[in-house]
C-alpha positions as a Python dict, from the first residue, in 0.01 Angstrom:
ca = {
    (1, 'X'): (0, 0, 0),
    (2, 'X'): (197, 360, 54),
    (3, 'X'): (125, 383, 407),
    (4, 'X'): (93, 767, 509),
    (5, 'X'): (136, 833, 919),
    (6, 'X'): (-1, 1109, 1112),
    (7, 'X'): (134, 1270, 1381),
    (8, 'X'): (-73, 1456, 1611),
    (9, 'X'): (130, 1683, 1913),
    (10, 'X'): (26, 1903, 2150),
    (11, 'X'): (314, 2140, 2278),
    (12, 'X'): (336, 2386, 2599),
    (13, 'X'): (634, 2559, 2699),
    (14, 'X'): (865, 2297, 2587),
    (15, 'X'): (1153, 2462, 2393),
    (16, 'X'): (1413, 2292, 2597),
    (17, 'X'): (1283, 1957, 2442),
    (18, 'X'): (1055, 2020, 2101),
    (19, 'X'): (1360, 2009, 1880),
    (20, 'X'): (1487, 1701, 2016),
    (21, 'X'): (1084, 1546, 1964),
    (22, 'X'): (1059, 1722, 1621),
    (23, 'X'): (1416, 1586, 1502),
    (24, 'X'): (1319, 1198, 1594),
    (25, 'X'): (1024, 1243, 1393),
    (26, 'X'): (1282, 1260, 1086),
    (27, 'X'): (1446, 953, 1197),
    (28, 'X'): (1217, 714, 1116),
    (29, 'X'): (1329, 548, 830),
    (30, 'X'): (1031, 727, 608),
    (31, 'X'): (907, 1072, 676),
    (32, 'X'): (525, 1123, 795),
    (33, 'X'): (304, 1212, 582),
    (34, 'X'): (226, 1516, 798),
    (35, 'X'): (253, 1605, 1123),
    (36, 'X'): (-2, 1845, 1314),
    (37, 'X'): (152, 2068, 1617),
    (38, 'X'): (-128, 2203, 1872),
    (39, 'X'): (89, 2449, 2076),
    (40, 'X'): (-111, 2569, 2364),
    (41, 'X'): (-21, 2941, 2350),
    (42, 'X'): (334, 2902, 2493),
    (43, 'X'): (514, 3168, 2618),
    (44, 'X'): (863, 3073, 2579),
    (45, 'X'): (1022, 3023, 2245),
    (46, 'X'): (838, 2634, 2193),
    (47, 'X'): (670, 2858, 1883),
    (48, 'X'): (953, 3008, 1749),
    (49, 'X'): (1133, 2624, 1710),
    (50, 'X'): (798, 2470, 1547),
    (51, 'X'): (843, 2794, 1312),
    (52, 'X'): (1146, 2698, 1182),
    (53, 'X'): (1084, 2343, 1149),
    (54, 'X'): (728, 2445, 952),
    (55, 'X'): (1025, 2651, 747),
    (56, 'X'): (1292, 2323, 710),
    (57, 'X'): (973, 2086, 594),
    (58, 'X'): (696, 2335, 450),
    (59, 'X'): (482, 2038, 331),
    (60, 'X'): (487, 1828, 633),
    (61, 'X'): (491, 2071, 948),
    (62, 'X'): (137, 2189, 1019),
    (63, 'X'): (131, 2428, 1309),
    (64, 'X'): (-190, 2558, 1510),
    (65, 'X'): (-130, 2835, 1740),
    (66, 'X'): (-406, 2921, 1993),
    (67, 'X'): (-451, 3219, 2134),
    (68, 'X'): (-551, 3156, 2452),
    (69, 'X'): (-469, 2852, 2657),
    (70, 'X'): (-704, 2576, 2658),
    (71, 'X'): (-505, 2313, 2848),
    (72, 'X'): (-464, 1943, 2763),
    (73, 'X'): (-720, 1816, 2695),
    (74, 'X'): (-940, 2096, 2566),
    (75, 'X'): (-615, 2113, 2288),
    (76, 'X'): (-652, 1748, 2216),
    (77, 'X'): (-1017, 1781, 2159),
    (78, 'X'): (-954, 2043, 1903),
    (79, 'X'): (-712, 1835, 1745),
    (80, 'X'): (-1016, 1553, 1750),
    (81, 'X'): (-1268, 1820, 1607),
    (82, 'X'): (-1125, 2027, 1373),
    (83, 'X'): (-835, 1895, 1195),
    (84, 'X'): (-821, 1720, 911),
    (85, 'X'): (-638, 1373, 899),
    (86, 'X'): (-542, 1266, 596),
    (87, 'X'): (-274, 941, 717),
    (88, 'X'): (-354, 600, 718),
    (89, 'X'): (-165, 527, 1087),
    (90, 'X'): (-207, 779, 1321),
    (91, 'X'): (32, 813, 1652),
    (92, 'X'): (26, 1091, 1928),
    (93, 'X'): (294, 1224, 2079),
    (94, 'X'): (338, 1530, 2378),
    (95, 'X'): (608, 1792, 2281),
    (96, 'X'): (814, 1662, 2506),
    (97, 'X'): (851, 1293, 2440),
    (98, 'X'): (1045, 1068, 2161),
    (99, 'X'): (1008, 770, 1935),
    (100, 'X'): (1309, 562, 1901),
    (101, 'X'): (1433, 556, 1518),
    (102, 'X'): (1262, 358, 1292),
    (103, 'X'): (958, 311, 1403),
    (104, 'X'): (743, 442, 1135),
    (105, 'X'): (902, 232, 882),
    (106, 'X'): (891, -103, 1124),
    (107, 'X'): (483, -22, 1155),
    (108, 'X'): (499, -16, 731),
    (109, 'X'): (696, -334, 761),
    (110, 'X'): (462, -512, 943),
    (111, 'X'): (153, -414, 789),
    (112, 'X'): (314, -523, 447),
    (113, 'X'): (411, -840, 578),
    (114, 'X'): (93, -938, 750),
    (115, 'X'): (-175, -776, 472),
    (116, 'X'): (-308, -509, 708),
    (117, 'X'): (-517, -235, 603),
    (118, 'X'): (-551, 36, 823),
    (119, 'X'): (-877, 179, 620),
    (120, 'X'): (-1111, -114, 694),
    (121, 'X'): (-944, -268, 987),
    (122, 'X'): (-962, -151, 1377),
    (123, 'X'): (-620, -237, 1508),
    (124, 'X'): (-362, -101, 1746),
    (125, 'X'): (63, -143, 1661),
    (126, 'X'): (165, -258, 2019),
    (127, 'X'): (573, -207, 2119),
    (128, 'X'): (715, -166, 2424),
    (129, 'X'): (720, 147, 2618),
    (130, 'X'): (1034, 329, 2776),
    (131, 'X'): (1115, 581, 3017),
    (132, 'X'): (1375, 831, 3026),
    (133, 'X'): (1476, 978, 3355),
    (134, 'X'): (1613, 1271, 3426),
    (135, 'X'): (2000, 1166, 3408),
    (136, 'X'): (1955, 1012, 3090),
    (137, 'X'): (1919, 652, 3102),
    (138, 'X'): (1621, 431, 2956),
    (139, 'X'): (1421, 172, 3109),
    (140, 'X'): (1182, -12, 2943),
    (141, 'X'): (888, -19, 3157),
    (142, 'X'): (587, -162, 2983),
    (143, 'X'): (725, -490, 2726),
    (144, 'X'): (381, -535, 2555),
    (145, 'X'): (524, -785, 2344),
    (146, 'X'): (447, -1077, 2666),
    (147, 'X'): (81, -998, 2595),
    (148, 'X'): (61, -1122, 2295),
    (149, 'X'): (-125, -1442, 2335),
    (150, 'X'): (-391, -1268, 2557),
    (151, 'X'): (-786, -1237, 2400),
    (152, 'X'): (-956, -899, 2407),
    (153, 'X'): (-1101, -882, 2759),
    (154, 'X'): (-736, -1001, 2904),
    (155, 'X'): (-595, -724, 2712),
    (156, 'X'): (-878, -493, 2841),
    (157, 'X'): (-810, -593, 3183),
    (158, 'X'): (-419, -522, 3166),
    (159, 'X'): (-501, -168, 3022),
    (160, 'X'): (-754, -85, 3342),
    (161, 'X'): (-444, -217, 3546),
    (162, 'X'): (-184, 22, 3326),
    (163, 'X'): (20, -304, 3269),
    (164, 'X'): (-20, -249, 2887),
    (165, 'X'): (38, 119, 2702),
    (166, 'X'): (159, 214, 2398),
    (167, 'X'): (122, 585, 2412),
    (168, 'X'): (-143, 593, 2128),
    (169, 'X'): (95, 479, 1865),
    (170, 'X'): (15, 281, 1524),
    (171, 'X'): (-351, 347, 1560),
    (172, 'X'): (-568, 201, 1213),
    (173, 'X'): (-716, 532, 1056),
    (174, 'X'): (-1029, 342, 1083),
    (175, 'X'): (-1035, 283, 1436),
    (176, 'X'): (-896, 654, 1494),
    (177, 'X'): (-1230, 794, 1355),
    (178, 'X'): (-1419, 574, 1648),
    (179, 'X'): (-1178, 794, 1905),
    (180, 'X'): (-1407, 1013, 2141),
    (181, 'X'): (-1358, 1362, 2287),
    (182, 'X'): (-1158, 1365, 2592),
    (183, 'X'): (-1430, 1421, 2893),
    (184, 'X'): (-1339, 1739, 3048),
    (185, 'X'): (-1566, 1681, 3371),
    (186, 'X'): (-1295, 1364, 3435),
    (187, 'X'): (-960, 1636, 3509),
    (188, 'X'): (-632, 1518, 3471),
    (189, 'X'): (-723, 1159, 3487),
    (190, 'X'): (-976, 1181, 3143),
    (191, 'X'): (-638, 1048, 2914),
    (192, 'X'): (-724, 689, 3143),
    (193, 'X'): (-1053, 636, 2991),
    (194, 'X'): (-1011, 728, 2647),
    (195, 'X'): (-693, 476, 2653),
    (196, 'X'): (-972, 218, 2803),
    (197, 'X'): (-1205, 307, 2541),
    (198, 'X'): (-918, 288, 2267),
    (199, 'X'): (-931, -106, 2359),
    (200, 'X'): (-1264, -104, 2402),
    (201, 'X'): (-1324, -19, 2030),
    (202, 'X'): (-1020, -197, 1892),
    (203, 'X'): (-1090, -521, 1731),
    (204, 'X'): (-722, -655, 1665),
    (205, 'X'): (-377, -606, 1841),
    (206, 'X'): (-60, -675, 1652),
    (207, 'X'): (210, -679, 1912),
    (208, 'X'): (570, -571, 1739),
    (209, 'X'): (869, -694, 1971),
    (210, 'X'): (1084, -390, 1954),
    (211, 'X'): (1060, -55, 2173),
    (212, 'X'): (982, 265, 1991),
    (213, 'X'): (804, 523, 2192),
    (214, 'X'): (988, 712, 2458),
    (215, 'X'): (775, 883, 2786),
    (216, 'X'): (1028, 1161, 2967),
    (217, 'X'): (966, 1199, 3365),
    (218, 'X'): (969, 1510, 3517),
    (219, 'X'): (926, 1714, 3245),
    (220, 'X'): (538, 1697, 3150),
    (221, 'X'): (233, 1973, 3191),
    (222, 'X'): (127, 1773, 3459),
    (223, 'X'): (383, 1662, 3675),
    (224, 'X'): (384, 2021, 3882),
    (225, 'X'): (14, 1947, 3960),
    (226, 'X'): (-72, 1893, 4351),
    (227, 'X'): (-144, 1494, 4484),
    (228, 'X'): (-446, 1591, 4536),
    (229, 'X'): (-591, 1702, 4202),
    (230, 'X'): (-487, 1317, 4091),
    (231, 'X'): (-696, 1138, 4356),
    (232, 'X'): (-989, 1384, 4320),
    (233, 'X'): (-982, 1306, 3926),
    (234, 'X'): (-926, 962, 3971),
    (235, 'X'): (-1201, 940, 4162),
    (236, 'X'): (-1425, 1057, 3920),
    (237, 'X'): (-1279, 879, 3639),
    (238, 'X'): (-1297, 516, 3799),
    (239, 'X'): (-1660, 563, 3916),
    (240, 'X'): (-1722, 686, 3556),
    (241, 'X'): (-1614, 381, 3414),
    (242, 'X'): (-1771, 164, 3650),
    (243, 'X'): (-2091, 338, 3565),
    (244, 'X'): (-2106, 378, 3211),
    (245, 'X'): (-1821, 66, 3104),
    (246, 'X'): (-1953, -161, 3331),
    (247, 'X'): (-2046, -449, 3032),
    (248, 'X'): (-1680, -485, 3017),
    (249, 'X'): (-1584, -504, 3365),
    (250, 'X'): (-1611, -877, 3601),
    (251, 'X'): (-1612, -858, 3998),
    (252, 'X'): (-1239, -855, 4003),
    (253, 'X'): (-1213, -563, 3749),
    (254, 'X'): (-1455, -364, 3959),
    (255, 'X'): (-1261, -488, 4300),
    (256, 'X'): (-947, -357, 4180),
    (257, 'X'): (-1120, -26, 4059),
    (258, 'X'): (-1280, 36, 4411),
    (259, 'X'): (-938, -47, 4597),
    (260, 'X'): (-808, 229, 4369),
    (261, 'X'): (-1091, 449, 4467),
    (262, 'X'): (-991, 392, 4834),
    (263, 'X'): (-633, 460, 4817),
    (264, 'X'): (-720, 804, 4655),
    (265, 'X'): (-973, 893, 4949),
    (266, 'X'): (-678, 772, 5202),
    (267, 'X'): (-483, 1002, 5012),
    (268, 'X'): (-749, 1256, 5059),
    (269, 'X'): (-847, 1187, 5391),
    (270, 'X'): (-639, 954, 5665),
    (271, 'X'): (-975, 883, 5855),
    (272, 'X'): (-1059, 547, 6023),
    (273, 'X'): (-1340, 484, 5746),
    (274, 'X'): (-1101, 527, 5413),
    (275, 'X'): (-810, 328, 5571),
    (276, 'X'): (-1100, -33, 5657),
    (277, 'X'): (-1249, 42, 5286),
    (278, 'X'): (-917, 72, 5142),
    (279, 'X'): (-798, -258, 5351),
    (280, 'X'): (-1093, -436, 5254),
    (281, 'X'): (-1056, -420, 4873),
    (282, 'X'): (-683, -424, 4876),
    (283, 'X'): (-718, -776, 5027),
    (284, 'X'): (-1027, -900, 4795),
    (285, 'X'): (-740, -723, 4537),
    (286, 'X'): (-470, -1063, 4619),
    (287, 'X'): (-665, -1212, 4331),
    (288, 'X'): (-480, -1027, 4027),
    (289, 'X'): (-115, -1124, 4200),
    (290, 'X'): (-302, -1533, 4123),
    (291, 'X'): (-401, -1456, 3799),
    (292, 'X'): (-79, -1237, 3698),
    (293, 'X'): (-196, -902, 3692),
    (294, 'X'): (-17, -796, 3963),
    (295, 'X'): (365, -864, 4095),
    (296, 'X'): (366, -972, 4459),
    (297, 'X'): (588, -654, 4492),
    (298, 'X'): (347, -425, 4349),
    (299, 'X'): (51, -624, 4551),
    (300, 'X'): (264, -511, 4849),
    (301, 'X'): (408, -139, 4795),
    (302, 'X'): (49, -60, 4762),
    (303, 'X'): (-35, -118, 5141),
    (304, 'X'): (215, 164, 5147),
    (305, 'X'): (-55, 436, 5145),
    (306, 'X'): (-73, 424, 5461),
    (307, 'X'): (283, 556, 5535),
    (308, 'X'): (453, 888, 5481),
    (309, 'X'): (657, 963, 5163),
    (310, 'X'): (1009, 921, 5325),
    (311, 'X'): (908, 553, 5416),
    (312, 'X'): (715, 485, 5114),
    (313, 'X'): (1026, 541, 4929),
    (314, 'X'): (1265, 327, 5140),
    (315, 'X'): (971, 55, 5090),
    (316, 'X'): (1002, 82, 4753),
    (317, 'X'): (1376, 41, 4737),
    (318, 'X'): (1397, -254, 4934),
    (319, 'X'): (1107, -437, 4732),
    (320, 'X'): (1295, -329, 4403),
    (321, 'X'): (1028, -177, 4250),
}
């Protein structure tokens, strides 16, 4: 089978970066099929550098320049609605971001070797996660590849915990179609449940052991947004899926949602009430460090909350996290 991949990206203000993402994209052992660029009416010359890619590869670059700005994830839901996909794997990826090289034509490997067909099966291409800070250097943050062994609820357990991620890479066309609209009401949080619902709907994980896609910090749409726009959306999102997911959640799942809940309020509010319903779930919580969900180190920088940034961060530098 000739595999085709789509790539879907969204773009906003990013012209110190796009070239770099748009370059890796031709590093990967076999070009995409086609790749589909959502730029979200920058105003900096982001345009001008998708332009002259669309010029370099006229058959693959597919640019869509709004007029207006929509914002994340009203651009991603345009992507969802009105484009049409045409590749066999699809994989997402922000204008700012990489994949290591090679990637595309490991995913073709793999489905060759083990029979896959990404037409009639509902499968996610799992590999390992890494982060690139500021000064350069790379540290693999999420190694999927340990997971492996786990059975669809453990894997939907690790993904409510964000201990398993693969930035919506080597998704089956088939179980792309199933993908919903990003909910809107949800804020900047919504990109959490439609990653939980991804697993939801996914019927097979094939776990590759080699790491291909690349997150930058500091550099996204999102990172200049206030603390307190991320606990009011997270918020919402966990009592959404609590509500409306709750056939795939046990007590501990909905424990270590409601401790979540409580840190946000905390981080909302520093009242008497927050900090004892905060306390209270964070030690009912102790139950994912037993079952592996959770470091001990992580189980403890949490109770952090409760102190000021400059502490938090010596906290976190003396548990090694």
């Amino acid at each position: 089978m000739n595999i085709k991949h789509t790539i879907l990206m969204i773009t906003y203000n990013q012209e110190d970066y796009i070239k770099e993402t748009l370059e890796c994209l031709f590093r990967q052992g076999v070009l995409p099929y086609e790749v589909f660029i959502a730029d979200d009416y920058s105003t900096d010359n982001t345009r001008k550098i998708i332009l002259e890619y669309k010029d370099k590869y006229p058959n693959i670059i597919k640019p869509i320049f709004h007029k207006a700005n929509l914002g994340i994830y009203k651009n991603l839901n345009y992507i969802i609605n009105n484009v049409k996909v045409n590749g066999d794997i699809i994989s997402f990826l922000s204008g700012d971001d990489l994949y290591k090289d090679n990637m595309l034509l490991t995913f073709d490997n793999f489905i060759e070797e083990n029979s896959l067909n990404p037409l009639d099966e509902k499968f996610l291409l799992l590999s390992t996660v890494v982060n690139l800070s500021p000064n350069g250097k790379e540290v693999e943050i999420l190694n999927n590849y340990e997971f492996k062994n786990k059975n669809h609820l453990e894997l939907i357990k690790l993904r409510l915990r964000d201990k398993i991620n693969s930035r919506c890479t080597g998704i089956s066309r088939l179980l792309f179609d199933e993908m919903d609209e990003w909910n809107l009401e949800l804020g900047l949080w919504a990109d959490y449940l439609n990653s939980v619902d991804l697993y939801i709907k996914c019927n097979k994980f094939y776990f590759i052991n080699k790491s291909f896609p690349i997150y930058r910090l500091g550099s996204g749409v999102t990172t200049t947004k206030k603390k307190e726009i991320f606990s009011k959306s997270w918020i919402k999102v966990a009592n959404y899926i609590m509500q409306n997911r709750k056939e795939y959640l046990d007590t501990d799942d909905i424990i270590y949602l409601k401790k979540t809940v409580a840190k946000s309020k905390v981080e909302l509010e520093n009242s008497l009430k927050n900090k004892i319903e905060f306390v209270i779930y964070y030690t009912l919580s102790f139950k994912d460090v037993l079952y592996g969900y959770s470091s001990l180190k992580e189980y403890l920088f949490q109770s952090s909350v409760f102190f000021p940034k400059s502490v938090k961060t010596v906290v976190k530098k003396l548990l090694g996290i």
